[in-house]
DRENNU-106667 format. One record per residue: residue number from 1; x, y, z of N, C-alpha, C in turn. Coordinates in steps of 0.05 Angstrom, whole numbers. Example, Ala and Ser with C-alpha at 12.3 -4.5 7.8 and 13.67 -1.06 7.14 Angstrom:
REM residues 2
  lomi    n_px    n_py    n_pz   ca_px   ca_py   ca_pz    c_px    c_py    c_pz
     1     264    -114     156     246     -90     156     264     -66     156
     2     257     -45     142     273     -21     143     258       1     157
This chain:
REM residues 379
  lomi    n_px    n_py    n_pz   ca_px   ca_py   ca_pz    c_px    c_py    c_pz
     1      11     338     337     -14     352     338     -19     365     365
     2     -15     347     382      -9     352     414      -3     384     421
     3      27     390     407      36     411     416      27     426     397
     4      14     421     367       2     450     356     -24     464     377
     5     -35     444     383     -55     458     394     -45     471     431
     6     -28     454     436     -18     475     460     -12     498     449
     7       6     497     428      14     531     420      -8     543     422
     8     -41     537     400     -55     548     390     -65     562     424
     9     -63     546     442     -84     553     468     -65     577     480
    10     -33     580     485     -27     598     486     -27     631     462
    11     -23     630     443     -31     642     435     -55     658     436
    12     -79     641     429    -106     655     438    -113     670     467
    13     -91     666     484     -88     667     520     -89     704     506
    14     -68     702     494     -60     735     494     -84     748     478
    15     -94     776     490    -110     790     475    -100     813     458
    16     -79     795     439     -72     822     413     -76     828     391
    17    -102     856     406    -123     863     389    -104     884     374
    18    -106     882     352    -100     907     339     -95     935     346
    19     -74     937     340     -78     976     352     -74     978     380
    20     -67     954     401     -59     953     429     -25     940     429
    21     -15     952     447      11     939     452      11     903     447
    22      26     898     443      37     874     434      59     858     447
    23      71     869     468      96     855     480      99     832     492
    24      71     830     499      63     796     515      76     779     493
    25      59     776     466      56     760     457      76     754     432
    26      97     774     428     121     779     415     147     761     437
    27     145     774     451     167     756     483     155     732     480
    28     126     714     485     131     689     487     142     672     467
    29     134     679     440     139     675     414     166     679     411
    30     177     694     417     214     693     416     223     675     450
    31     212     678     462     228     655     480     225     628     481
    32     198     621     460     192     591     451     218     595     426
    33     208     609     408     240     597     387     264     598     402
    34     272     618     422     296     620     429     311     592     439
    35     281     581     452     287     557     474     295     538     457
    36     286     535     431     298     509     411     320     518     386
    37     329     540     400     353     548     384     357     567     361
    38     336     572     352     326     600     338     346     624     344
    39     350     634     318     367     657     321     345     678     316
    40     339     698     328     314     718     337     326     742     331
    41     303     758     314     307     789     312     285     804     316
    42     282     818     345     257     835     355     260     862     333
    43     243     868     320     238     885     306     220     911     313
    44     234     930     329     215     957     327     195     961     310
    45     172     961     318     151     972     301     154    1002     299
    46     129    1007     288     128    1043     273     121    1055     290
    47     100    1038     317      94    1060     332     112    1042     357
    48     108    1059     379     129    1048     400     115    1025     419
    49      98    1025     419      81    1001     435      84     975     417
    50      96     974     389      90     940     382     115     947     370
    51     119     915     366     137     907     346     139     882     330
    52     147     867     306     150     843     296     169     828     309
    53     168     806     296     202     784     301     205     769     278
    54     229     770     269     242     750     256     253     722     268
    55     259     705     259     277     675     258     276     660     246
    56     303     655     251     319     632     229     332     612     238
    57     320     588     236     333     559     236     348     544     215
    58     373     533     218     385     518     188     413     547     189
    59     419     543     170     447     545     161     442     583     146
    60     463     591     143     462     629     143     471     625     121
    61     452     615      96     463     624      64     431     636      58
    62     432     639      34     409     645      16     392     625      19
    63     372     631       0     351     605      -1     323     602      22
    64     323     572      17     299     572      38     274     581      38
    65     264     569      57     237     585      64     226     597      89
    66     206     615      79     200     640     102     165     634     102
    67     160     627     132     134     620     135     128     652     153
    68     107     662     143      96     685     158      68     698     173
    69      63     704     190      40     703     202      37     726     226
    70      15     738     217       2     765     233      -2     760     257
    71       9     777     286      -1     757     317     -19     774     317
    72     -35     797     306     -56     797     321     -83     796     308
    73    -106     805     326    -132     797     319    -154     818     327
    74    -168     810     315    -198     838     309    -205     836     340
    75    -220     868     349    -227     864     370    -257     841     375
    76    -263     839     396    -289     821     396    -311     837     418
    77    -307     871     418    -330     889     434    -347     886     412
    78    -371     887     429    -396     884     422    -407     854     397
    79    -391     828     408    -401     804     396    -405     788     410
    80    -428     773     415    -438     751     430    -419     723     431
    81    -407     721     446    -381     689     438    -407     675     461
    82    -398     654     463    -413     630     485    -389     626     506
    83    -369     639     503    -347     624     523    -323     650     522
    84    -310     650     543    -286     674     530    -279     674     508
    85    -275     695     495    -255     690     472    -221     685     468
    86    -215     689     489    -187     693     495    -177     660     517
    87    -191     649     514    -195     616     527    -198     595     507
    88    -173     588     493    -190     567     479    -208     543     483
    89    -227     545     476    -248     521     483    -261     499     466
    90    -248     475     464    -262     453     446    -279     440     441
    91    -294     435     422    -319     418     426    -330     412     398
    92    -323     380     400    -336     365     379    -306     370     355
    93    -282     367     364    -266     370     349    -259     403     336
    94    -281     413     347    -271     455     338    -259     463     364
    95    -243     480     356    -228     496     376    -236     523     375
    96    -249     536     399    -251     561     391    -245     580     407
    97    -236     607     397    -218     621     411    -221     647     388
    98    -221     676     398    -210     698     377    -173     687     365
    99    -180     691     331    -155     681     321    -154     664     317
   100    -166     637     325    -161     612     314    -163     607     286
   101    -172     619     272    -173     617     244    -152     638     232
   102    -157     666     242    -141     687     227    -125     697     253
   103     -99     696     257     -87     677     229     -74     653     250
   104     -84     643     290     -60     646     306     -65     615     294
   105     -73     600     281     -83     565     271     -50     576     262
   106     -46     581     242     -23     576     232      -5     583     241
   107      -2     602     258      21     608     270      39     588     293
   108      10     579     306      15     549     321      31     529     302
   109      22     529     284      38     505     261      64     520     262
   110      74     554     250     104     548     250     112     543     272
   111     108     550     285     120     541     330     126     508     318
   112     108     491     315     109     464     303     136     460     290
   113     133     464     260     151     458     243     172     469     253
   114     175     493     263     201     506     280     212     482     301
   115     200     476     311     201     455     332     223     428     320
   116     211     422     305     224     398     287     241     405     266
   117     239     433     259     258     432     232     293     440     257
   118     286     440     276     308     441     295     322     431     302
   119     309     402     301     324     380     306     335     369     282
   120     331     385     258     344     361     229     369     379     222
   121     382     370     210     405     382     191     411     401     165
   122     387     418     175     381     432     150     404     454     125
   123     396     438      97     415     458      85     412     480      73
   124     390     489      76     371     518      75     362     522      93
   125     357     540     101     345     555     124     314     560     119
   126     301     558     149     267     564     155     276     589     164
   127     259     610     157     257     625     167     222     635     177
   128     222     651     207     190     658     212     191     679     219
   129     170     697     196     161     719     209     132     730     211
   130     135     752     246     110     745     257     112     779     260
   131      85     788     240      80     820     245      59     828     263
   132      55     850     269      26     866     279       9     876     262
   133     -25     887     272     -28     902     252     -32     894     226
   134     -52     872     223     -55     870     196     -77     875     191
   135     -90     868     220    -117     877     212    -123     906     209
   136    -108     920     207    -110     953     205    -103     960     178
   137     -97     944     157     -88     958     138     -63     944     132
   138     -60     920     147     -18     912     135      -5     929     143
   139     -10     947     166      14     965     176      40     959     189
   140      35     935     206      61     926     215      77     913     205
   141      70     906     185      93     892     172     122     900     155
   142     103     926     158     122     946     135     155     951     158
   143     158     960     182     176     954     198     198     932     193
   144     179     907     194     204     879     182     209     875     165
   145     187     896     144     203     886     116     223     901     113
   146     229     925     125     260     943     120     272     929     135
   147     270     923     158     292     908     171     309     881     160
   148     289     874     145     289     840     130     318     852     106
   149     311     880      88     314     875      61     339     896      77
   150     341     909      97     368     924     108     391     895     117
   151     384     873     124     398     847     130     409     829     111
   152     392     833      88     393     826      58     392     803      61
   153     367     795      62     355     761      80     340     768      49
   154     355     741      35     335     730      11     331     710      13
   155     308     700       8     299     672      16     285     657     -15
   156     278     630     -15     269     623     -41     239     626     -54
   157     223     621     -23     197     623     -32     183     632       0
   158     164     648      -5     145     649      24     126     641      17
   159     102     640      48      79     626      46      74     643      65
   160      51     656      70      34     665      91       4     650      79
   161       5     652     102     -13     628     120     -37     634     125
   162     -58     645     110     -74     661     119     -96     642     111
   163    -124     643     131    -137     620     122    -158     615      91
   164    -144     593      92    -157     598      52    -166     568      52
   165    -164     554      76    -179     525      74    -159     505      57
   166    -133     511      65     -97     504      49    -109     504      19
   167    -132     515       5    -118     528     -14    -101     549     -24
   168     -92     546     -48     -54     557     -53     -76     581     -68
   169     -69     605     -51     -71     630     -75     -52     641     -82
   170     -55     656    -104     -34     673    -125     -29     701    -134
   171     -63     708    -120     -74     727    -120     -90     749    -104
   172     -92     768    -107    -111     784     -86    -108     812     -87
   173    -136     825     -89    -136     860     -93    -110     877     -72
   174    -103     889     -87     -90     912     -67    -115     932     -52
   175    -104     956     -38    -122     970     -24    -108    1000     -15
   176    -124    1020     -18    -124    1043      -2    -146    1052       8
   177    -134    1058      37    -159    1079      54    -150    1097      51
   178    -177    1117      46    -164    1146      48    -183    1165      58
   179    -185    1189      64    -205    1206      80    -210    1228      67
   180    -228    1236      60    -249    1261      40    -250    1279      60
   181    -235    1304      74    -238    1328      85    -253    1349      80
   182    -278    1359      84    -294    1383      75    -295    1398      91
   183    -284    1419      82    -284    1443     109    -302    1463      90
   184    -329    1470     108    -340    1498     104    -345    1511     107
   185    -364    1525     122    -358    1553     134    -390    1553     156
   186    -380    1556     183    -402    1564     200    -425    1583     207
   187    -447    1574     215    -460    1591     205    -490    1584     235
   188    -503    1606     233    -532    1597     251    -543    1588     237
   189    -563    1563     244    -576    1547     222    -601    1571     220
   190    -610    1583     231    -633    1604     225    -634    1620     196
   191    -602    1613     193    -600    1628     160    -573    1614     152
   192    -580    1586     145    -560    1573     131    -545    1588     112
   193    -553    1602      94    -545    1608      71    -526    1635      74
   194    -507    1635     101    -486    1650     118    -470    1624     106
   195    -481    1610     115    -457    1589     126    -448    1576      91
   196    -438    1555     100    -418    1525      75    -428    1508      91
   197    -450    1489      82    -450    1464     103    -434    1435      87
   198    -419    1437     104    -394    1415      98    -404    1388      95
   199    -430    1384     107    -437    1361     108    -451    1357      79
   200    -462    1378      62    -471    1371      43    -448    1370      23
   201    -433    1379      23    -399    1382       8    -394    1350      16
   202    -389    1331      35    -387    1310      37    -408    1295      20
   203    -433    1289      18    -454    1282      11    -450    1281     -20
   204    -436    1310     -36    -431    1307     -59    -410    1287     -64
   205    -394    1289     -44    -368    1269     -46    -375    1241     -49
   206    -396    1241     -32    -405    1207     -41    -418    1199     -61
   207    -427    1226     -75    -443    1215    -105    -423    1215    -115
   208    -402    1223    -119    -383    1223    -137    -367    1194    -128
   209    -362    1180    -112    -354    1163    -106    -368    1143    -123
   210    -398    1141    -120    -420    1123    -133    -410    1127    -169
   211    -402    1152    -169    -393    1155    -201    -371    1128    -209
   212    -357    1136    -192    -324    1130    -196    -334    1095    -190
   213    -344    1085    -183    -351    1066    -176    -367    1048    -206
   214    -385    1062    -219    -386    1057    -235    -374    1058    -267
   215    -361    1073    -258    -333    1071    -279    -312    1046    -276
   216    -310    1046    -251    -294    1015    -245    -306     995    -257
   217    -332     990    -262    -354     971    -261    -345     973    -292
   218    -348     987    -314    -361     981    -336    -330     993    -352
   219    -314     995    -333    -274    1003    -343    -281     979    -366
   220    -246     982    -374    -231     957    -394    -223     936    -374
   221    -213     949    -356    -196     927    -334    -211     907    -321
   222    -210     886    -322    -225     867    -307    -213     848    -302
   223    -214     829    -272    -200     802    -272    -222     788    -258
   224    -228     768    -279    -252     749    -273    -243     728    -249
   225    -214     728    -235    -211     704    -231    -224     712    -197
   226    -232     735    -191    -246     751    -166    -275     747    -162
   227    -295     744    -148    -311     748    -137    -330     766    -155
   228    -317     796    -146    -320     813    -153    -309     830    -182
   229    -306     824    -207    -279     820    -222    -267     847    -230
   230    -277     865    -210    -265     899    -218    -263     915    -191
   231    -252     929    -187    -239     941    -174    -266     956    -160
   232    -259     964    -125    -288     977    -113    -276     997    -105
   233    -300    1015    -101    -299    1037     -78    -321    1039     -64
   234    -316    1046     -33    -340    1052     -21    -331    1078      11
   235    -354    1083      20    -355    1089      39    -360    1083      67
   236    -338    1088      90    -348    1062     103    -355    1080     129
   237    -346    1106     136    -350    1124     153    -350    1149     141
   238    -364    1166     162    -379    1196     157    -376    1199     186
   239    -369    1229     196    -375    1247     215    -371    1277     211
   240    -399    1286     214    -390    1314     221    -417    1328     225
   241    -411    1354     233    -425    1376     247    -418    1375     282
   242    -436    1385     295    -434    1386     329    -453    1402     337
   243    -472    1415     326    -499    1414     341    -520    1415     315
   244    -544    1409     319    -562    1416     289    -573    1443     299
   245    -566    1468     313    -565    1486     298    -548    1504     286
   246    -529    1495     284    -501    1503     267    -500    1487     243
   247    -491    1502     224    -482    1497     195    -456    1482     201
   248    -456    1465     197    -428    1441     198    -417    1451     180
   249    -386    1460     192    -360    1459     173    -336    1452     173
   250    -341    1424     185    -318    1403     190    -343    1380     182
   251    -334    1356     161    -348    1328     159    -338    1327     145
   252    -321    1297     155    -304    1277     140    -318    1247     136
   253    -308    1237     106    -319    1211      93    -293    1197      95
   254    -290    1166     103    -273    1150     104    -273    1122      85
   255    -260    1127      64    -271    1106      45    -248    1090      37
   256    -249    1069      23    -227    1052       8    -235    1040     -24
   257    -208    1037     -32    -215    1028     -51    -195     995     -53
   258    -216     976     -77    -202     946     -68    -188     948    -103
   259    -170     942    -110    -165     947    -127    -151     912    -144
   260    -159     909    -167    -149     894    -176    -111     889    -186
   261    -102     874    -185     -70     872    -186     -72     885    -213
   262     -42     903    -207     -31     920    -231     -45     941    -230
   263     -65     948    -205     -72     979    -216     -59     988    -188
   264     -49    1015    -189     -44    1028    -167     -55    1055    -152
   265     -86    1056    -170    -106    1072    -155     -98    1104    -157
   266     -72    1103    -174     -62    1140    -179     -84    1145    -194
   267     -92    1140    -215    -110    1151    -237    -141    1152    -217
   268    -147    1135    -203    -171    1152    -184    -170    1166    -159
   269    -149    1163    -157    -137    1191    -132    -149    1215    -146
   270    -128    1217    -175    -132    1246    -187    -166    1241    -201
   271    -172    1222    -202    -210    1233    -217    -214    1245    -183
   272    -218    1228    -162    -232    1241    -143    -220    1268    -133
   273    -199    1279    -144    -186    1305    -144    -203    1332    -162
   274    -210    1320    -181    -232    1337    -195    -255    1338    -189
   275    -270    1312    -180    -294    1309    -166    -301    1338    -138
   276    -272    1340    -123    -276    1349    -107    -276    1382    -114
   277    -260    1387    -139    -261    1414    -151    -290    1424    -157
   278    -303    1396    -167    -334    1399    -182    -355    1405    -164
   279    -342    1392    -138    -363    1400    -114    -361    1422    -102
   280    -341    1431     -92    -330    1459     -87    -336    1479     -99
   281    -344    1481    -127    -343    1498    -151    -387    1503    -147
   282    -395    1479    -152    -423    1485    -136    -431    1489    -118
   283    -414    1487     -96    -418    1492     -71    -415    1525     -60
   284    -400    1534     -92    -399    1562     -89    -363    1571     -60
   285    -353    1553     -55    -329    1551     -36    -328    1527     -29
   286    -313    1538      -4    -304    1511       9    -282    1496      11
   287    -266    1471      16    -245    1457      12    -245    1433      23
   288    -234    1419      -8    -248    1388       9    -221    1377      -2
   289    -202    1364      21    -182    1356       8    -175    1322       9
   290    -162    1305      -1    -157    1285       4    -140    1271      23
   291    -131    1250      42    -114    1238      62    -111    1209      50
   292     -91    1201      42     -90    1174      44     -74    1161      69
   293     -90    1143      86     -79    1129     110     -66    1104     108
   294     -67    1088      94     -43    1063      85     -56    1058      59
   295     -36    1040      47     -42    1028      22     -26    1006      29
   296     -35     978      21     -13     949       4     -24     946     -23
   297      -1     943     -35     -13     925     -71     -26     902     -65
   298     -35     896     -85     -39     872     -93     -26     853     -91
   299     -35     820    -102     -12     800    -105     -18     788    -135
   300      -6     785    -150      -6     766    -176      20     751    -182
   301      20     734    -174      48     715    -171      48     696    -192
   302      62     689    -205      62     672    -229      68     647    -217
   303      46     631    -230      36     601    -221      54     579    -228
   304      81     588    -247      94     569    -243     122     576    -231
   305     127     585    -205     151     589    -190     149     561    -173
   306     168     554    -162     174     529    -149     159     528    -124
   307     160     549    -110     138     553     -81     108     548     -92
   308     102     558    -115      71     545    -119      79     522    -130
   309      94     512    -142      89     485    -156      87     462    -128
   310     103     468    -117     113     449     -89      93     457     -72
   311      80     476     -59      46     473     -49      31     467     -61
   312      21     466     -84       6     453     -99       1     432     -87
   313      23     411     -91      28     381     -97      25     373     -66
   314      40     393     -48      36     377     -17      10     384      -3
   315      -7     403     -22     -31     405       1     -52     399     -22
   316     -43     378     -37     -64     362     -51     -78     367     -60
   317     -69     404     -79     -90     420     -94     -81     418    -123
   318    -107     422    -139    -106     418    -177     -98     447    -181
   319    -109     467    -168    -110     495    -183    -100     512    -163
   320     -86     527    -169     -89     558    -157    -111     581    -153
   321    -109     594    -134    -148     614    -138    -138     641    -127
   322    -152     653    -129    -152     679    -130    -170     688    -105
   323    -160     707     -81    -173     713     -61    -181     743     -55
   324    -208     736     -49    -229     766     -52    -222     780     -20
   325    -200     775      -4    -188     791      24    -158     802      15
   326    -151     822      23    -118     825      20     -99     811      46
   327     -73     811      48     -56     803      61     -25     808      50
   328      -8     811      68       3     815      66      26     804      47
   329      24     792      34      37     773       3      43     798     -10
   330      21     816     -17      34     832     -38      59     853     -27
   331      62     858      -4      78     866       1     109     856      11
   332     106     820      11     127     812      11     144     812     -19
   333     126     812     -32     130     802     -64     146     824     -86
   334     130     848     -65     141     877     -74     169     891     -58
   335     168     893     -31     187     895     -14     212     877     -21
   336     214     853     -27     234     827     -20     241     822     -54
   337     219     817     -62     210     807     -90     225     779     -81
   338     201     771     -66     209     747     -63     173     722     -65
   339     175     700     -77     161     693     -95     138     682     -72
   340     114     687     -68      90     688     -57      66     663     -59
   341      67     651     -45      34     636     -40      28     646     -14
   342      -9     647      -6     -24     649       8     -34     614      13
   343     -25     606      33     -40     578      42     -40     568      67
   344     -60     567      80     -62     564     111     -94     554     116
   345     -94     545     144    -112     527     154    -137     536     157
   346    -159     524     169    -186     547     175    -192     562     153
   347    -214     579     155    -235     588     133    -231     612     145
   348    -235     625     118    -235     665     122    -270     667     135
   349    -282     645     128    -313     659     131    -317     648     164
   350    -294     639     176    -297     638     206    -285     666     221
   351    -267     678     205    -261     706     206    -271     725     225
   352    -261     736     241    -277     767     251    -303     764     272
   353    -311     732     259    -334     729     276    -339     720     310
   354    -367     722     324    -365     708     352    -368     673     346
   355    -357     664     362    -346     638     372    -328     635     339
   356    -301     638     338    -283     643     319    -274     609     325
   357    -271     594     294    -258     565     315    -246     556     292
   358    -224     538     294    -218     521     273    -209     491     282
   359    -214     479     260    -214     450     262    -185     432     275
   360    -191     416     299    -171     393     293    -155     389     265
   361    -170     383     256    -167     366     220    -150     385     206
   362    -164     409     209    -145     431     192    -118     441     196
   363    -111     437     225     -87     442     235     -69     421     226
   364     -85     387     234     -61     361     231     -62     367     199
   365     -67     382     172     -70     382     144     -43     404     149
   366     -38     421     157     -23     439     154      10     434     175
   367       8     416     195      25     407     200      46     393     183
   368      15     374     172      40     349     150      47     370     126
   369      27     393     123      38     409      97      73     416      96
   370      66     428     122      87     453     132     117     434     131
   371     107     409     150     134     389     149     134     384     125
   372     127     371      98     132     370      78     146     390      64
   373     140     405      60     148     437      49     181     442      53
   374     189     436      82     211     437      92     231     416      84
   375     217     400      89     233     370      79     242     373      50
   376     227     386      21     233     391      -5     247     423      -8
   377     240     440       6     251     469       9     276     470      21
   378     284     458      43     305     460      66     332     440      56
   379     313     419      43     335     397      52     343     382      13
């Protein structure tokens, strides 16, 4: 327990916020596995400031298991913490620190299990991988997964680790962001009716969004085992114009959609493709086009593969559940097709927030998990 929580305090040391270089905290993380014998693969990311890592402990056949975990974490401008965030600080048995929950709690644990599965004789291999960028969309991961499936590293079962309070999920919405472009035409506001004001061409875009939204709502498709049990859209940013007395003809909407497993969001790409004809067409001109900026699927993993049966049983759960956040599962599952649980320490609803913390308790639960897991997967 000792040394999970040393990991956990280095880890939280580094501030890797999303969307900032990453090399600190990629180098310590490969020179802690290196140091206990880990065979290491630095993985170029997509953009040139970050990158992932792979490693593998145990023996170079098939099989095994692949524990995985995001190093970085939401920024914390403009949130009130009581103490640095980048300091882990204890009290009353919580640890708190940005990341201690999402996702660096678990990541400390594979450093752990890595630690010890080093010293045994393993006849399958552990493997750990640690991406960027998840909190952006699952962007970094996409890097190791070509590198992974260019190496032809098949493994038996993964687990990412994401905090679900070590319950085993199976499930979870896919997602696209994408951007509503309205270009219209400039004009002196003294006689608008020169101009295209783009911003009202956007404005239509969001009622149509509210449409499309309620079509999700009252569709055929539904999966009750969600929160939410149908698929969303919303809007989450708007900008445009540059002075109010000019007719704005640049304003862009930034929206996503959460999508239930098995849909892949083509069939409302193309409705909001006509939406935008319908607006255009009243608007008398104009051009409002669409951007999609990432997408991951979904996850729906069938509940009786051996990686869920065997977390089930070691983290002392009756059921499988279904999770209302995405992560990166569905893209192991799709990339690898390799068989998926979500189960890891700490609570999603400690998430994102100021004074971010996770439990003593929850870490020593995921230690004995993690060693267990290995002991029936590895050996």
């Amino acid at each position: 327990m000792t040394l999970t929580v040393d990991n956990l305090r280095e880890l939280v040391s580094f501030p890797s916020v999303c969307g900032e270089p990453n090399g600190d905290i990629i180098s310590w993380i490969e020179q802690f596995l290196s140091n206990i014998g880990a065979r290491t693969l630095r993985v170029a990311g997509d953009r040139p400031d970050a990158s992932g890592l792979f490693a593998t402990i145990g023996p170079d056949v098939e099989g095994g298991l692949l524990l995985s975990a995001h190093s970085d974490v939401v920024p914390v401008a403009g949130q009130n913490w009581s103490s640095d965030p980048f300091v882990l600080r204890e009290s009353a048995g919580k640890l708190f620190g940005r990341g201690s929950a999402d996702m660096k709690g678990f990541l400390a644990c594979m450093l752990t299990i890595a630690t010890k599965a080093a010293r045994q004789n393993l006849k399958r291999p552990l493997h750990l991988a640690v991406s960027y960028d998840e909190e952006l969309g699952c962007l970094g991961v996409h890097s190791l997964l070509r590198a992974l499936d260019a190496a032809n590293v098949r493994v038996g079962g993964c687990i990412i680790g994401e905090p679900t309070e070590m319950q085993v999920g199976v499930a979870h919405k896919g997602k696209i962001a994408f951007r509503i472009i309205c270009r219209g035409e400039a004009a002196h506001s003294s006689n608008p009716f020169k101009g295209r004001n783009a911003i009202e061409m956007a404005a239509g875009m969001v009622e149509e969004l509210r449409g499309l939204q309620d079509h999700m709502r009252t569709g055929m498709d539904q999966d009750t085992r969600f929160a939410v049990p149908f698929s969303t859209v919303q809007a989450g940013l708007i900008a445009g114009g540059c002075a109010l007395n000019i007719v704005p003809e640049l304003c862009t909407v930034t929206a996503e959609m959460r999508l239930i497993p098995g849909q892949d969001g083509k069939a409302y790409l193309e409705w909001l493709g006509e939406a935008a004809r319908r607006v255009t067409t009243a608007m008398g001109g104009g051009e409002i086009t669409l951007e999609v900026l990432n997408a991951y699927p979904g996850l729906d993993s069938p509940a009786d593969t051996a990686i869920c049966s065997l977390a089930l049983h070691e983290a002392g759960q009756n059921s499988i559940c279904a999770l209302d956040y995405g992560t990166e599962a569905g893209l192991f599952r799709e990339k690898l097709g390799v068989p998926c649980v979500v189960c890891g320490p700490g609570s999603i609803s400690q998430a994102h927030k100021p004074d971010e913390y996770i439990t003593r308790s929850e870490l020593d639960r995921c230690d004995l998990f993690l060693e267990k897991m290995v002991q029936k997967f590895c050996n």
